[in-house]
KEKELUM-695495 format. One line per 8 residues: number of its first residue (from 1); for each residue x, y, z of N, C-alpha, C. Coordinates in Angstrom, 3 decimals, padded with zeros to 6 digits. Example, Ala and Ser with C-alpha at 12.3 -4.5 7.8 and 13.67 -1.06 7.14 Angstrom:
BEGIN
1) 013.190 -005.690 007.800 012.300 -004.500 007.800 013.200 -003.300 007.800 | 012.850 -002.250 007.080 013.670 -001.060 007.140 012.900 000.030 007.870
END
This chain:
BEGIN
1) 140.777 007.817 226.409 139.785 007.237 225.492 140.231 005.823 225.109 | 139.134 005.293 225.055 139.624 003.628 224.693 139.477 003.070 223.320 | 139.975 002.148 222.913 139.502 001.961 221.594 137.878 000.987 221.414 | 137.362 000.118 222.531 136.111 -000.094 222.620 135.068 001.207 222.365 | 135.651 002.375 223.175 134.470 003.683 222.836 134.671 003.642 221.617 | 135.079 003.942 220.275 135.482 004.194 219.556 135.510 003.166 218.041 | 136.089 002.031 218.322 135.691 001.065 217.316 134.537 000.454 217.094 | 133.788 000.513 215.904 132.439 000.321 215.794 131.315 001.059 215.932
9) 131.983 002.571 216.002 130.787 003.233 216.843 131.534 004.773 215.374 | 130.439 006.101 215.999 130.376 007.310 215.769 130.830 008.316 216.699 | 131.865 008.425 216.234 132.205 009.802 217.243 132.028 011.289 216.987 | 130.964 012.066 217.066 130.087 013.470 216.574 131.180 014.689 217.390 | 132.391 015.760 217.116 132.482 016.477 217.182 131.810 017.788 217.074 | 131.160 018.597 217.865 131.009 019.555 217.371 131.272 021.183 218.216 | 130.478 022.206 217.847 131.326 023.774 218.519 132.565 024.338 217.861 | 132.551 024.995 218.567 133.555 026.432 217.333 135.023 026.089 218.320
17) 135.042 025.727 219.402 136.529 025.545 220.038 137.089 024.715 219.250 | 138.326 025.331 218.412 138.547 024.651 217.344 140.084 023.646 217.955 | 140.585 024.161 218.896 141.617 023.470 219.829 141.078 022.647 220.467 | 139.665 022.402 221.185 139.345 021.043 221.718 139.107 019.793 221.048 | 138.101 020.394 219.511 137.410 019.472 218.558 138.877 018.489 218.176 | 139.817 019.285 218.246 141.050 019.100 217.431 141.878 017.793 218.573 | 141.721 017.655 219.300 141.793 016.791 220.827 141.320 015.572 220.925 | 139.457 016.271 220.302 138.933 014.993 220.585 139.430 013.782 219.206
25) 139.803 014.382 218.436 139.921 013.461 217.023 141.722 012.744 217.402 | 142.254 014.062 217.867 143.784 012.878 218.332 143.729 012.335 218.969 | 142.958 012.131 220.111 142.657 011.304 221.033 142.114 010.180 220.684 | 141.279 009.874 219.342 140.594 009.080 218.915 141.316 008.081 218.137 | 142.411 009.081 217.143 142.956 008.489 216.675 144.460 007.490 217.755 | 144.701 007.976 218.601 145.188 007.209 219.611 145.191 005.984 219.571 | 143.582 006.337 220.132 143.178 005.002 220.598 143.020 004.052 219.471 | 142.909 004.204 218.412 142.726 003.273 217.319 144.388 002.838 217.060
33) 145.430 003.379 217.413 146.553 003.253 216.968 147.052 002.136 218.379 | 146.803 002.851 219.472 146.570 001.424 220.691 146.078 000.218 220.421 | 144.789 000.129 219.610 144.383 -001.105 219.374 145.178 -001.718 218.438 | 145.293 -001.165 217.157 146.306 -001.728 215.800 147.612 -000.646 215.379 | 148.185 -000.952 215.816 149.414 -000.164 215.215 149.668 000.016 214.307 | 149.046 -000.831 213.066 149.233 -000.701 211.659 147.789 -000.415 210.841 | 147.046 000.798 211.809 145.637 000.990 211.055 146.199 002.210 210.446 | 144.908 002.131 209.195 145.279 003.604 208.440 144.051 004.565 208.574
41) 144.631 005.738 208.531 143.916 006.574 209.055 143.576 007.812 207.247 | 142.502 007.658 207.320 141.549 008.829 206.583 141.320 009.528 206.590 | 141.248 010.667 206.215 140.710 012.374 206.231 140.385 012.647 205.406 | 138.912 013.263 205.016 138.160 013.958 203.976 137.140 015.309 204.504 | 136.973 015.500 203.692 135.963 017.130 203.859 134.630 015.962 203.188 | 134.088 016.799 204.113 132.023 016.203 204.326 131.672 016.585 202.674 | 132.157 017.871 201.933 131.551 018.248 201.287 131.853 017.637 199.396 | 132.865 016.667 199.769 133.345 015.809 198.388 132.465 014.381 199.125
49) 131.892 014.081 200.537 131.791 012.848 200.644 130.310 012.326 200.103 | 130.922 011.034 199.498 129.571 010.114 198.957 129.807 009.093 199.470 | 128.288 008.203 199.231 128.127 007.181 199.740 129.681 005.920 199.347 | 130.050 006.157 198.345 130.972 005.536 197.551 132.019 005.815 198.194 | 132.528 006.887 198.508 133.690 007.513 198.935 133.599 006.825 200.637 | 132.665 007.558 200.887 132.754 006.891 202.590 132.470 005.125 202.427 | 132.235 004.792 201.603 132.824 003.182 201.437 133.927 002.866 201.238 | 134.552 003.182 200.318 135.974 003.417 199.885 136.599 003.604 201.156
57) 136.344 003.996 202.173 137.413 005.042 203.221 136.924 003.755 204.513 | 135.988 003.241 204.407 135.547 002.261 205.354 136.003 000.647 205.154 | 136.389 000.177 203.886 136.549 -001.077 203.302 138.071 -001.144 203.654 | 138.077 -002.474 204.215 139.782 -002.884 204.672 140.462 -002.944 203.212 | 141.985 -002.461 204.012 142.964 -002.768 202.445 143.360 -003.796 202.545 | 144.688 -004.227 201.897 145.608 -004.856 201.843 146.800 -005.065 203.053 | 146.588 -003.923 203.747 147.564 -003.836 204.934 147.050 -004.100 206.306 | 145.549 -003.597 207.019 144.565 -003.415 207.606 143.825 -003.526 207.279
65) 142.821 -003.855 208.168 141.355 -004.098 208.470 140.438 -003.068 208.752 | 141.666 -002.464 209.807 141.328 -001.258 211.178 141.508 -000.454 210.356 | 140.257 000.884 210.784 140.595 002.342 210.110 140.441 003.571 211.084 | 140.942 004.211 211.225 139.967 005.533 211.489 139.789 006.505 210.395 | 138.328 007.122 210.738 137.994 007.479 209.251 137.464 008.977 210.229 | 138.132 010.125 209.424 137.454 011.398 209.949 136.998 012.138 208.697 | 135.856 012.763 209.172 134.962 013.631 208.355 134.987 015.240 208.828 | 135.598 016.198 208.232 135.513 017.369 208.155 134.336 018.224 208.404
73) 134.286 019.065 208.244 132.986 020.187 208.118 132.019 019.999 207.692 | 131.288 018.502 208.815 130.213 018.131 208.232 128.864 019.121 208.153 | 128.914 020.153 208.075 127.897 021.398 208.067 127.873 021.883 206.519 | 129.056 021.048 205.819 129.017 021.124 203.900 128.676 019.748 203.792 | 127.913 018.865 204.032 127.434 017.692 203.779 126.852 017.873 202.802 | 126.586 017.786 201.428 126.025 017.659 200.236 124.254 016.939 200.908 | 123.371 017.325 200.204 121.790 016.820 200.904 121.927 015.412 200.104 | 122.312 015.427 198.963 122.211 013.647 198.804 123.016 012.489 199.125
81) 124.195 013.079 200.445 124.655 012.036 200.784 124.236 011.691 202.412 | 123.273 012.822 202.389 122.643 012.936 204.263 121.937 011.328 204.486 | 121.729 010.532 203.655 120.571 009.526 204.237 121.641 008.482 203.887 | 122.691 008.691 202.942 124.109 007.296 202.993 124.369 006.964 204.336 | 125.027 008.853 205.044 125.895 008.618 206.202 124.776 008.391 207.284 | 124.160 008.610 207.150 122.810 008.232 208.424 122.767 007.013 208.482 | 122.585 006.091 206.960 122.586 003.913 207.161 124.008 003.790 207.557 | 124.828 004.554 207.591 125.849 003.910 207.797 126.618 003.772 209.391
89) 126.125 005.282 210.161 125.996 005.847 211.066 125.027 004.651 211.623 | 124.340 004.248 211.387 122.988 003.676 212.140 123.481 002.102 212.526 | 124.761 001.687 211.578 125.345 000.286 211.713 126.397 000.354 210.930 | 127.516 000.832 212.300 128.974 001.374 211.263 129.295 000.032 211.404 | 131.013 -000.043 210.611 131.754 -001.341 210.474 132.495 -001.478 211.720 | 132.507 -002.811 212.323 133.239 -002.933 213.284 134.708 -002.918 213.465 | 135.235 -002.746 212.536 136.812 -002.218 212.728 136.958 -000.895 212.153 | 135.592 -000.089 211.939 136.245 001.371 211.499 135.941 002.130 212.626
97) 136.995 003.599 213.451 135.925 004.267 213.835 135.889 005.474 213.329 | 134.562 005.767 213.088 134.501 007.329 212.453 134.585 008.431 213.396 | 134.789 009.472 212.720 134.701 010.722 213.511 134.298 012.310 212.515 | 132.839 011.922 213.061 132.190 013.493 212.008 132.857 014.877 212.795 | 133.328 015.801 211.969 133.369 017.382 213.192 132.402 018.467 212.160 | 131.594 018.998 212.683 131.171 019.746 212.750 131.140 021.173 213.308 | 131.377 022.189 212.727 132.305 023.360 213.012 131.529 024.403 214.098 | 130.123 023.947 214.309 129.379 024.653 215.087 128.543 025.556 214.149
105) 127.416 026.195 214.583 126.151 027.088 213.890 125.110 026.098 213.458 | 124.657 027.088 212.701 122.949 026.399 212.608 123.194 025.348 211.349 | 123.732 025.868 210.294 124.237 024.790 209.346 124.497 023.619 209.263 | 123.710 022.895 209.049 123.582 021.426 209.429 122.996 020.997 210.462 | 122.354 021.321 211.237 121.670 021.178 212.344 120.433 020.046 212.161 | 120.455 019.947 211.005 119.378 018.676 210.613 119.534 017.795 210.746 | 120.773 017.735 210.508 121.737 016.101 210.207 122.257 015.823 211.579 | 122.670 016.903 212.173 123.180 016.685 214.062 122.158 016.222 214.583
113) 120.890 016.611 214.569 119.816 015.898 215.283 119.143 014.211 215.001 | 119.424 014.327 213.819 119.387 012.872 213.501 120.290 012.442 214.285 | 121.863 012.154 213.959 122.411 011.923 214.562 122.931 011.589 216.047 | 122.284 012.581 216.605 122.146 012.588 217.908 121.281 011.199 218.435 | 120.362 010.928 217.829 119.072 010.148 218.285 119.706 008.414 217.915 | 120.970 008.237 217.245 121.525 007.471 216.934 121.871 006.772 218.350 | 121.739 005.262 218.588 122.848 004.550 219.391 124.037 004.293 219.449 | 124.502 004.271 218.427 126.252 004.831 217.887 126.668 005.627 217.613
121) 126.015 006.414 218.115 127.436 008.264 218.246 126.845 008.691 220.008 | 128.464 008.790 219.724 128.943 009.757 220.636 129.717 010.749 220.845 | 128.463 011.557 220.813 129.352 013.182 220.570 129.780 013.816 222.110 | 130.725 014.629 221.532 131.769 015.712 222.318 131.637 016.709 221.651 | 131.244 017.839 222.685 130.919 019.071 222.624 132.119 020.472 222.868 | 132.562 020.892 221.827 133.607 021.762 221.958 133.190 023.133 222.102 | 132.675 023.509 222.691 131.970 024.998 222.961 133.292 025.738 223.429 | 133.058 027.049 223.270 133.884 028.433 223.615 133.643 028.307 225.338
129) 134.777 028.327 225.657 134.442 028.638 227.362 134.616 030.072 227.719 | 133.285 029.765 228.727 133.611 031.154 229.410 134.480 031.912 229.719 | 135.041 033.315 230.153 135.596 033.524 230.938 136.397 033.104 232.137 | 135.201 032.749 232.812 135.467 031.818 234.107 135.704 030.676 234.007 | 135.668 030.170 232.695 136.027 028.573 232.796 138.136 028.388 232.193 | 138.331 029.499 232.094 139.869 029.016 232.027 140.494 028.742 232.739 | 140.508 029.296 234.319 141.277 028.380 234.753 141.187 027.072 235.526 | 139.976 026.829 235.442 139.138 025.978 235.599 140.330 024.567 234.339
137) 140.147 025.326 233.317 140.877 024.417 232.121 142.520 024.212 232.149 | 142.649 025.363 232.106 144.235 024.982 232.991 144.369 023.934 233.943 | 143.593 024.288 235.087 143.573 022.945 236.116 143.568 021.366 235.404 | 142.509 021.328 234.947 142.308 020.062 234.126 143.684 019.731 233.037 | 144.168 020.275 232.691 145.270 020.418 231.629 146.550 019.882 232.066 | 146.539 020.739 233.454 147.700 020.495 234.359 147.468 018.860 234.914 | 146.397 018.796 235.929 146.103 017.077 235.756 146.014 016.081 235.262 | 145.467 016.520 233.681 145.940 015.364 232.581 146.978 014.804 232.684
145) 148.427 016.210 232.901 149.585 015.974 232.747 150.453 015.447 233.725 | 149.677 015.064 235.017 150.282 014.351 236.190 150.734 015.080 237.075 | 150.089 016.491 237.627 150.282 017.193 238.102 149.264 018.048 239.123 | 149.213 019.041 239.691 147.990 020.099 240.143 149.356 021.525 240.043 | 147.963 022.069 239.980 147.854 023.641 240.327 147.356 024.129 241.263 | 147.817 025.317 241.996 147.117 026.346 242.852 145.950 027.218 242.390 | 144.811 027.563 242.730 144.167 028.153 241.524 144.461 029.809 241.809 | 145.036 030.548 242.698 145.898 031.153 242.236 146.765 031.216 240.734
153) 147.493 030.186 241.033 148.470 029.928 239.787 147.560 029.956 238.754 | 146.805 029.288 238.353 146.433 028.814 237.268 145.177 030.237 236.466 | 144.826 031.336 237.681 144.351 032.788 237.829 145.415 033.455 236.768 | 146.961 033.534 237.493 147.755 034.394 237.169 148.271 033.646 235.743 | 148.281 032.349 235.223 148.845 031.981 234.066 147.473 032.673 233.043 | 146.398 032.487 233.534 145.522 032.844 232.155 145.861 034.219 232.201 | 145.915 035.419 232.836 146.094 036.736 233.115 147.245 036.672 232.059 | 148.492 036.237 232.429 149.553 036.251 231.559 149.828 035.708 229.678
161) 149.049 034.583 229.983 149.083 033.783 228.241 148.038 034.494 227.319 | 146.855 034.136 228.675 145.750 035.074 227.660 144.132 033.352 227.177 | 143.883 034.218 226.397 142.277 032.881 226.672 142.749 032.356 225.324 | 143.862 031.771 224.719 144.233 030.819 223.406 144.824 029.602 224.309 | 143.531 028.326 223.610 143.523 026.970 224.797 144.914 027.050 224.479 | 145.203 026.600 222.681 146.405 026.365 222.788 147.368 026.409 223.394 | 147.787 027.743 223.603 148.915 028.897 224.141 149.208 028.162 225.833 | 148.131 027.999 226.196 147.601 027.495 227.743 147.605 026.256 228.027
169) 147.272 025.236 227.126 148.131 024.053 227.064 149.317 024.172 226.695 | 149.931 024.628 225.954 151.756 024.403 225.797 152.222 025.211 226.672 | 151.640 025.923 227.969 152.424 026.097 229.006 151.977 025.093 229.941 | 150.826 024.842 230.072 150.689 023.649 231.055 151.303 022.775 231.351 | 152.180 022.270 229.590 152.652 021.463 229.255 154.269 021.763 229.814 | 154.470 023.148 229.572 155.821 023.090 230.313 156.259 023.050 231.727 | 155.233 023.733 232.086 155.217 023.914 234.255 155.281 022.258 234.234 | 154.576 021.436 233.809 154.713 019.512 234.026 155.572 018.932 233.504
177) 156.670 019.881 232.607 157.309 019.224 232.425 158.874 019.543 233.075 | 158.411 020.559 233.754 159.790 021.249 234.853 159.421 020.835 236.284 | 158.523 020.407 236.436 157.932 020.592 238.063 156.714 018.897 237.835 | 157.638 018.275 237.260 156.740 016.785 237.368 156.256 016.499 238.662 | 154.870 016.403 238.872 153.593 015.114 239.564 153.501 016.331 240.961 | 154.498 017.601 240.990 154.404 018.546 242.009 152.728 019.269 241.750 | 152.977 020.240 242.720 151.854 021.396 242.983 152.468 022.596 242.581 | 151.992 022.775 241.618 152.290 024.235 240.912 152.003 025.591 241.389
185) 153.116 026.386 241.882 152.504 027.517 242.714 152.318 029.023 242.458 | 152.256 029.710 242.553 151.750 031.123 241.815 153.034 031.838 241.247 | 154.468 031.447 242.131 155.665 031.964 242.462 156.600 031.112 240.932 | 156.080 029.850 241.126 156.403 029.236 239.532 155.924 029.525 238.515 | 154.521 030.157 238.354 153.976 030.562 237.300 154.427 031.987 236.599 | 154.697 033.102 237.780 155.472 034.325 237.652 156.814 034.150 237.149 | 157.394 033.604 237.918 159.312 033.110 237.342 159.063 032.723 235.666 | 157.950 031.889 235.282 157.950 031.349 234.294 157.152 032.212 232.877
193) 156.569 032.980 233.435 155.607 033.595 232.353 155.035 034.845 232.925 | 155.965 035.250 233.961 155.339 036.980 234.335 156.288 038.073 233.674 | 156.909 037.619 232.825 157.296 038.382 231.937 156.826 038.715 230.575 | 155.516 038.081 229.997 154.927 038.254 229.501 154.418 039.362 228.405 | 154.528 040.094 227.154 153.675 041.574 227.122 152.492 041.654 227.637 | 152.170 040.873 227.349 149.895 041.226 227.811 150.042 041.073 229.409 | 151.193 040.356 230.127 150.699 040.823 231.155 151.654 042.139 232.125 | 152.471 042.211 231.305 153.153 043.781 231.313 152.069 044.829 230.937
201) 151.638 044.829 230.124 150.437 045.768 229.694 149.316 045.878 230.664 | 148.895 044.828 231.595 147.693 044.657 232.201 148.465 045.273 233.354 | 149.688 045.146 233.881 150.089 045.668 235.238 150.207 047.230 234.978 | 150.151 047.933 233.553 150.288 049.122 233.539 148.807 049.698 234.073 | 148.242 048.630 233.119 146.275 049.339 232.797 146.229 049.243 234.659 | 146.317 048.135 235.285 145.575 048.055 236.680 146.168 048.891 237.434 | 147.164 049.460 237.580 147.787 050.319 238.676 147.188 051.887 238.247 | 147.359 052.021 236.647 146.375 053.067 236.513 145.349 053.540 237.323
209) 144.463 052.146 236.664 143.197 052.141 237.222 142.755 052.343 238.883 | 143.650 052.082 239.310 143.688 051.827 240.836 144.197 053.475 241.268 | 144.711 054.357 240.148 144.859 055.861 240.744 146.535 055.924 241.102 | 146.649 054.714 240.773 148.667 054.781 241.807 149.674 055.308 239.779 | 149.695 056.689 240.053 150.188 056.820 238.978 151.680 056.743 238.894 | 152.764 056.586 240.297 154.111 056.711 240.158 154.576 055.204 239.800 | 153.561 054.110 240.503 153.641 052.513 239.764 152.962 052.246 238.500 | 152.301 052.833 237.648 151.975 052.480 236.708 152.898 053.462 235.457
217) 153.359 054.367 235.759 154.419 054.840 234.882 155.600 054.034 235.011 | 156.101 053.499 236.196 156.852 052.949 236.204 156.933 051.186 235.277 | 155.687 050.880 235.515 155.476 049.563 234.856 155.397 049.839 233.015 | 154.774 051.320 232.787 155.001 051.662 231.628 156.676 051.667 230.990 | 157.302 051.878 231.716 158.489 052.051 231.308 159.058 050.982 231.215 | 158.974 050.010 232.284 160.012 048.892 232.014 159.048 047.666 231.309 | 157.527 048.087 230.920 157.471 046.945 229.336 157.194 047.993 228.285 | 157.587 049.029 227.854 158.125 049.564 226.809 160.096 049.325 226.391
225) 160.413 049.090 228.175 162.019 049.178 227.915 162.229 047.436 227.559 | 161.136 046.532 227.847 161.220 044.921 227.490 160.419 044.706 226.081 | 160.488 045.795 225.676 159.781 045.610 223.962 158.384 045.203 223.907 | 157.591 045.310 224.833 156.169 045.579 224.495 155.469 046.647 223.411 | 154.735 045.922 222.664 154.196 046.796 221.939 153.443 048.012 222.237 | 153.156 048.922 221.966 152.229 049.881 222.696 150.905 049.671 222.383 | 150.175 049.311 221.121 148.698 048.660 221.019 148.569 047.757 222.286 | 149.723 046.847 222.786 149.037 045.864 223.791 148.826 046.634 225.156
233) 149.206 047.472 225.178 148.737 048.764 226.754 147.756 049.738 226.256 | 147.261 049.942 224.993 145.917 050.149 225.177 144.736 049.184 225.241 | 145.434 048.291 224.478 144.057 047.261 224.738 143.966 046.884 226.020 | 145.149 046.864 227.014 144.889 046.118 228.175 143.975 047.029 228.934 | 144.650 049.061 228.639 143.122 050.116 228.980 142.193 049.796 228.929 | 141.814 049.656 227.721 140.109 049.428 227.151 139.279 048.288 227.871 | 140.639 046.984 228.090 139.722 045.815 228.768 139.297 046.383 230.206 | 140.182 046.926 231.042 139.871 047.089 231.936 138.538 048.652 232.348
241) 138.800 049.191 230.881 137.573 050.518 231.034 136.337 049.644 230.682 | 136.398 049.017 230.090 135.154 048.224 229.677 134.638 047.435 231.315 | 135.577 046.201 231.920 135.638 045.763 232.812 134.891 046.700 233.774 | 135.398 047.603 234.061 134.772 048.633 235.216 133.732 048.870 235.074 | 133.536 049.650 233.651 132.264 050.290 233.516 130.844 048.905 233.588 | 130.930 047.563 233.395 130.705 046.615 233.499 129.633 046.419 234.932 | 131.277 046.681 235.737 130.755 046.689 237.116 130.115 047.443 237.869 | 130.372 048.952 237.995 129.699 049.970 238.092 128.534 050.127 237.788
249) 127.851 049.380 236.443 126.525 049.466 236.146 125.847 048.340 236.583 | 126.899 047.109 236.350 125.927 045.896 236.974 124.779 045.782 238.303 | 123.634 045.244 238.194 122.818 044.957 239.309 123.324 045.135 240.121 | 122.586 045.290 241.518 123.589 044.984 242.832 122.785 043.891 242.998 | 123.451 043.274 243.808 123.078 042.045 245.374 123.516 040.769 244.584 | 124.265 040.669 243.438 124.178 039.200 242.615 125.431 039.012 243.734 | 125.540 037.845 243.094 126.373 036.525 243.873 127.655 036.897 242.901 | 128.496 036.526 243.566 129.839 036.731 242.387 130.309 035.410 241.240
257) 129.603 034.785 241.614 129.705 033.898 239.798 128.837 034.681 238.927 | 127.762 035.199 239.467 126.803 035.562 238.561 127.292 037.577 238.169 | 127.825 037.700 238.987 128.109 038.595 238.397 129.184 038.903 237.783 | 130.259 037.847 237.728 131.460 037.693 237.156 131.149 037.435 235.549 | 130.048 036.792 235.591 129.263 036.597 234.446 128.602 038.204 233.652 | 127.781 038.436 234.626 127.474 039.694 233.685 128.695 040.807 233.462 | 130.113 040.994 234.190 131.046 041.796 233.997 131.801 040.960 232.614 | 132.031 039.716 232.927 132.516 039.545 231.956 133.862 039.127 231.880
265) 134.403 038.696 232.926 135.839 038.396 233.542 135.600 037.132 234.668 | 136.662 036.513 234.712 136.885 035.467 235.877 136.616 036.245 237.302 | 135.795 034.870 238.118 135.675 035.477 239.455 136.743 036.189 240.128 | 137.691 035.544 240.052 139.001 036.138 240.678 139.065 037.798 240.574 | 139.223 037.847 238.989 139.103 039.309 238.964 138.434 040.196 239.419 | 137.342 039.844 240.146 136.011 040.922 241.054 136.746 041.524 241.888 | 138.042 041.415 242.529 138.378 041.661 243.522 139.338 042.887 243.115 | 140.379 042.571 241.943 140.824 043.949 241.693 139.949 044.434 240.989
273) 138.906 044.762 240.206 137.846 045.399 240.000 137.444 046.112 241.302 | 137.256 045.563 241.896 136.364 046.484 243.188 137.146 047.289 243.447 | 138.273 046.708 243.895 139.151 048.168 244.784 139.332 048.964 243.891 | 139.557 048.403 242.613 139.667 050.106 241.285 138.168 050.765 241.431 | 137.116 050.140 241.436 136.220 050.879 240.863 135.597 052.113 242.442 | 136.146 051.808 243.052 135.955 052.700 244.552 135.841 054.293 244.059 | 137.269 054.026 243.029 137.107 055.295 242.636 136.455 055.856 241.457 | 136.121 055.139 241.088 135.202 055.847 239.561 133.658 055.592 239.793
281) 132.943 056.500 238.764 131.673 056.590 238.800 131.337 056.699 237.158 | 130.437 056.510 236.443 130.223 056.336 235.034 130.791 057.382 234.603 | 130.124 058.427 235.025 130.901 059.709 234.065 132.660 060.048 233.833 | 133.416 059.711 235.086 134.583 059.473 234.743 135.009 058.219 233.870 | 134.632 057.264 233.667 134.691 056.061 233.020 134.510 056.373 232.001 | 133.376 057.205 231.618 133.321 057.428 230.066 134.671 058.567 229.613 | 134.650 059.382 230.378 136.238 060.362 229.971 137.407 059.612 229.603 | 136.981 058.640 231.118 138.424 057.546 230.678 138.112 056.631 229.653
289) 137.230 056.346 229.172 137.578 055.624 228.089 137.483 056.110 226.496 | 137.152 057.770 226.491 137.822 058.411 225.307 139.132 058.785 225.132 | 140.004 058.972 226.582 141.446 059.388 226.881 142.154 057.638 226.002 | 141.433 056.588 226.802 141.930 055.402 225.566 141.324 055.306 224.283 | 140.710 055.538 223.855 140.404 055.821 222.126 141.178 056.827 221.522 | 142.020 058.100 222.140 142.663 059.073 221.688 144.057 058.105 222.035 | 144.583 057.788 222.672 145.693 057.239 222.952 146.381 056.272 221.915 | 145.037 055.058 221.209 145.216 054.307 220.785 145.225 054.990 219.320
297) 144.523 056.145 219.251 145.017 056.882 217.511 145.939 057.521 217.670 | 146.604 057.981 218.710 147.944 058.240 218.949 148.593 057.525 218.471 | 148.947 056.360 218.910 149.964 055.561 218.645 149.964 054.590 217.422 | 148.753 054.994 216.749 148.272 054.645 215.596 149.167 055.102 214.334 | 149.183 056.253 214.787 149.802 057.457 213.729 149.019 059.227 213.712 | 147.978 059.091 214.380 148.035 059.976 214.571 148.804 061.634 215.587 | 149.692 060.840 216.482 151.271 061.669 216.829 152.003 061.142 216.761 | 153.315 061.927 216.856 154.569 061.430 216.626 154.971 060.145 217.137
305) 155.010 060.193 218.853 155.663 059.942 220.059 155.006 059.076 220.807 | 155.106 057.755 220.663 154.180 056.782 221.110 154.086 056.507 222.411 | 155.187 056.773 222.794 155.423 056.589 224.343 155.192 058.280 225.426 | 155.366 058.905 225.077 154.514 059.891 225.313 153.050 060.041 225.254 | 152.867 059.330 224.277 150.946 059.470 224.290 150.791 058.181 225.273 | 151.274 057.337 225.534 150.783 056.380 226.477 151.065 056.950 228.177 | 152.238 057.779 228.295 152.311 058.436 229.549 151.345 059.754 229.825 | 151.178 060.096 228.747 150.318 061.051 229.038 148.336 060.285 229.192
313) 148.221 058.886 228.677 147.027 058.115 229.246 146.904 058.002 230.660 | 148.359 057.646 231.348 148.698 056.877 232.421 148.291 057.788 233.119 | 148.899 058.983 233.191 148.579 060.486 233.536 146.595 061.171 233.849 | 146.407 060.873 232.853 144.322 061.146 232.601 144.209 059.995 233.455 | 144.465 058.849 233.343 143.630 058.336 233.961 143.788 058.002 235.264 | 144.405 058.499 235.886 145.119 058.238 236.935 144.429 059.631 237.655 | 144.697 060.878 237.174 143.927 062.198 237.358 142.485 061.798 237.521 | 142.035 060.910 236.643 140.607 060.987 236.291 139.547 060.412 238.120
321) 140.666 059.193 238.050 140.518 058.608 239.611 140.055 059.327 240.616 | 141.087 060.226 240.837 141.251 061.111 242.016 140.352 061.648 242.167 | 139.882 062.417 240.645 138.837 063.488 240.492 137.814 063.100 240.977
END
């Protein structure tokens, strides 16, 4: 980002991805710190701001000229300061740049559309990504950082971290920073983060699922013996009973983006989906996914022996397969 985009102008955050919105404003502020090294920077909530105040926050000091000025949860905009920030929005100051965020929903949606229709804003859109768009984001993450990925790799890192951008940038951040301007490969991503719980838990749920019960007890054991929690091997059940049953019911003849979409998982994943679901049919799916609702009040407190009630899941559902 440059400081020309940016100085003199409106920069409109909005969407619930609260790790991107959060990007676009450091990024902003960057660039204002590129241009003047000695600008000061502002932060207020929309819902104390007045016309006065956002003057106050716009008027050079004593030290600077240059500002960046950010506005909070402009979706608490008070209604009598909506037509201040609109004249002001409509012909900001040329050494300030602002930056409204808006947290996403219908709330305020009055004032975004004005806004929108403005020649000086330019908004960035922080929406929830899909499923399918993580590793898609990883990729990009990894390239920012002077690097590529395999999309393999970048498959098996979301599998492992999980869908928190954060979490997924500060590994991005580390594979680039062990393996600078290289190609990141599936074999680096495992060494580095296949030790994981959630994805200890997911290698229990999928081998289950797949009917191979002497490898999925076994995977039970050694991330119970690496301190995995036991809630995270039922949830990884449930994703994948859900997952199935997903597929099993879905349309036939779609295309696999589109149906990666209606299951509800990255394309990638269609593939161990399929070979699990060979063996199930709804009615076992539904057994199997009360054997994980009993499992998970197992280990809840309703029995003793937590690790017993999870071998004895591994067990049903693995039976359930065959059946």
């Amino acid at each position: 980002m440059r400081a020309q985009d940016v100085m003199g102008r409106v920069t409109l955050v909005t969407g619930k991805e609260e790790y991107l919105g959060a990007r676009v404003v450091a990024d902003v502020r960057a660039a204002v710190r590129a241009h003047d090294a000695e600008a000061e920077m502002a932060d207020a909530s929309a819902a104390d701001l007045t016309l006065a105040t956002l003057g106050e926050m716009a008027a050079p000091s004593l030290f600077s000229s240059v500002r960046c000025v950010v506005v909070r949860n402009l979706e608490n905009l008070p209604d009598e300061s909506v037509e201040g920030l609109l004249g002001y929005a409509a012909a900001p100051v040329d050494d300030v740049a602002l930056v409204l965020v808006h947290g996403g929903g219908p709330k305020g949606s009055g004032v975004l559309g004005k806004l929108r229709k403005l020649g000086t804003v330019t908004e960035h859109k922080s929406e929830e990504l899909k499923p399918s768009e993580f590793p898609s984001f990883v990729a990009a993450e990894v390239k920012r950082l002077g690097a590529t990925i395999e999309r393999e790799a970048a498959d098996v890192l979301v599998e492992a971290i999980g869908r928190d951008l954060r979490s997924l940038a500060g590994a991005a951040h580390q594979l680039t920073s062990d393996f600078p301007g290289e190609r990141i490969s599936e074999s680096q991503v495992r060494r580095y983060f296949g030790g994981r719980a959630e994805a200890k838990s997911f290698a229990v749920a999928d081998a289950a699922f797949a009917g191979r019960d002497r490898v999925a007890l076994e995977e039970l054991r050694w991330a119970l013996d690496a301190g995995t929690a036991a809630v995270l091997v039922t949830s990884a059940f449930a994703g994948s009973a859900r997952g199935l049953a997903r597929l099993v019911g879905a349309p036939r003849g779609l295309r696999d983006a589109d149906l990666a979409r209606e299951v509800g998982v990255p394309p990638w994943k269609l593939r161990t989906l399929r070979d699990q679901a060979r063996g199930w049919d709804e009615a076992g799916l539904a057994r199997a996914i009360r054997a994980v609702a009993q499992a998970d009040a197992d280990i809840k407190g309703a029995a003793g022996d937590a690790s017993y009630a999870l071998e004895r899941l591994v067990l049903t559902v693995t039976a359930l397969r065959r059946g």
